[in-house]
C-alpha positions as a printed Julia matrix, in Angstrom:
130×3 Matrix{Float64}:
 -10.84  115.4   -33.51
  -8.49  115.14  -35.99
  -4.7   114.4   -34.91
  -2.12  116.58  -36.48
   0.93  115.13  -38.71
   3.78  113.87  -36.85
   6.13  116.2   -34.94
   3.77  119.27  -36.91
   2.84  122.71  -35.54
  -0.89  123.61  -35.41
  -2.34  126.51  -37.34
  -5.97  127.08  -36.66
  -8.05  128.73  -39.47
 -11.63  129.48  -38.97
 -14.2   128.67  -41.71
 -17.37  130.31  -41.26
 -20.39  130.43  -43.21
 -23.13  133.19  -42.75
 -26.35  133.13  -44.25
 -27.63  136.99  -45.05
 -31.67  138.1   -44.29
 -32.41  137.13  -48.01
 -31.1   133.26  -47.12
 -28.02  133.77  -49.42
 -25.57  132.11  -47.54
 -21.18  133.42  -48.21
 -18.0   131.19  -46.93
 -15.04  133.13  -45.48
 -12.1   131.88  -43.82
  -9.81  133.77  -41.29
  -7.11  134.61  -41.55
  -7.41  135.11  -45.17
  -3.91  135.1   -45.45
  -2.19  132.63  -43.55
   1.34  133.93  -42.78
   3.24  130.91  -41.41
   6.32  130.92  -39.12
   9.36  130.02  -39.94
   8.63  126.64  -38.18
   8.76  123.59  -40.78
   5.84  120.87  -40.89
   2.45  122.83  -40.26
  -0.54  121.52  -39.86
  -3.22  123.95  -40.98
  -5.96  123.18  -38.88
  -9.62  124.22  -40.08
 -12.48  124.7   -37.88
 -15.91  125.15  -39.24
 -18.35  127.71  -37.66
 -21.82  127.44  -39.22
 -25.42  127.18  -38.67
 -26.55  123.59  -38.98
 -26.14  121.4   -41.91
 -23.1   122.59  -43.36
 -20.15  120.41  -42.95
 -16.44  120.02  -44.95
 -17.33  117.73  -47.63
 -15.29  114.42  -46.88
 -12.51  114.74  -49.82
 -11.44  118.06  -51.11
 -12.52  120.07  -47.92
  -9.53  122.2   -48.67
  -7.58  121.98  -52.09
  -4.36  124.08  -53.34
  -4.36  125.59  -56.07
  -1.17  124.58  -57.9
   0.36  120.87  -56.8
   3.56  121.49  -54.86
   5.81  118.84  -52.82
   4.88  121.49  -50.14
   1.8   119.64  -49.66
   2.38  115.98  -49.77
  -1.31  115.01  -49.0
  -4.6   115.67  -49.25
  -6.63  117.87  -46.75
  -8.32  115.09  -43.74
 -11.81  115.81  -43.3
 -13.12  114.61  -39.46
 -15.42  112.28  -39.68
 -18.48  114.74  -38.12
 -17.59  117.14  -41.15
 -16.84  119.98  -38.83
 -12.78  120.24  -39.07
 -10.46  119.51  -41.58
  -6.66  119.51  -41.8
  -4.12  120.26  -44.58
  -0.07  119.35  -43.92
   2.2   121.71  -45.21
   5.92  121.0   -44.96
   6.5   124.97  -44.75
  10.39  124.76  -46.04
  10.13  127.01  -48.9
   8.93  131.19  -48.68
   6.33  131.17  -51.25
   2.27  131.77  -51.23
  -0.1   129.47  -52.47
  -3.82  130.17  -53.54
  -6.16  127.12  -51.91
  -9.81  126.63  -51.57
 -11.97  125.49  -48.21
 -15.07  124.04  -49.43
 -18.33  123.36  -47.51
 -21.55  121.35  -48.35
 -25.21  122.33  -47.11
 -25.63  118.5   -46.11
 -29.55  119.02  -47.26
 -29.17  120.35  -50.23
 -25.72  119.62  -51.69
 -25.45  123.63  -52.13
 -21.77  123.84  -51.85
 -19.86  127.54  -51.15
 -15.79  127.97  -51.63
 -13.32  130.41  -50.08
  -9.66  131.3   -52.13
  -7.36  132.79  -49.0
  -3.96  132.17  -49.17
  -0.65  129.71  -47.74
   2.11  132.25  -47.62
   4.55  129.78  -46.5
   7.42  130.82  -43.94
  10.11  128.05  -44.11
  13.83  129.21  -45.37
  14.03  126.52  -47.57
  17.31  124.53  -47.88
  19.14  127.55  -49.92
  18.39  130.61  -47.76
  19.5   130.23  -44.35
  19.9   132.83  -41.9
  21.98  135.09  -41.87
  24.03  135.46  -38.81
């Protein structure tokens, strides 16, 4: 199991990969939207449900989109391939397109999912108003 960052709140995301009558196989992730509290330092948590074979590949399991300081690191992939983690420092309000990958260990077929980080953190310049 992986270990979350430091002083981080968990976010669990499901991954899962279904593979149709006709063998094609899809990648979805849920929530598709993640919609963070206002909580700083979240650690998006991703579990993989799929039939056998298909893990997180070890780097890049889950990428964003644009490079933002809200993401300091890569994603973590465990070392069985079946969770990953992304930290997200979760001080600023804004969304951010990602991708969860997963590899068919036998085949190297790979599938991707594009949800979205729609951060919740007030950022330095808003706070609340009382």
């Amino acid at each position: 199991m992986i270990q979350p960052l430091d002083d981080s709140t968990p976010y669990p995301i499901a991954v899962y990969v279904t593979v149709n009558q006709h063998g094609v196989a899809t990648c979805t992730c849920a929530p598709v939207s993640a919609d963070l509290p206002s909580t700083p330092n979240i650690t998006l948590t991703y579990a993989l449900n799929a039939p056998a074979g298909w893990v997180f590949p070890t780097t890049g399991a889950v990428v964003v989109a644009a490079p933002s300081n809200q993401f300091p690191d890569p994603s973590i992939t465990a070392p069985d391939g079946m969770s990953a983690t992304l930290g997200d420092l979760n001080t600023d309000a804004n969304s951010y397109n990602y991708t969860v990958s997963v590899v068919k260990t036998a085949t190297g077929e790979c599938l991707t999912h594009d949800p979205i980080i729609k951060n919740g953190g007030m950022g330095m310049c808003n706070p609340p108003t009382i």
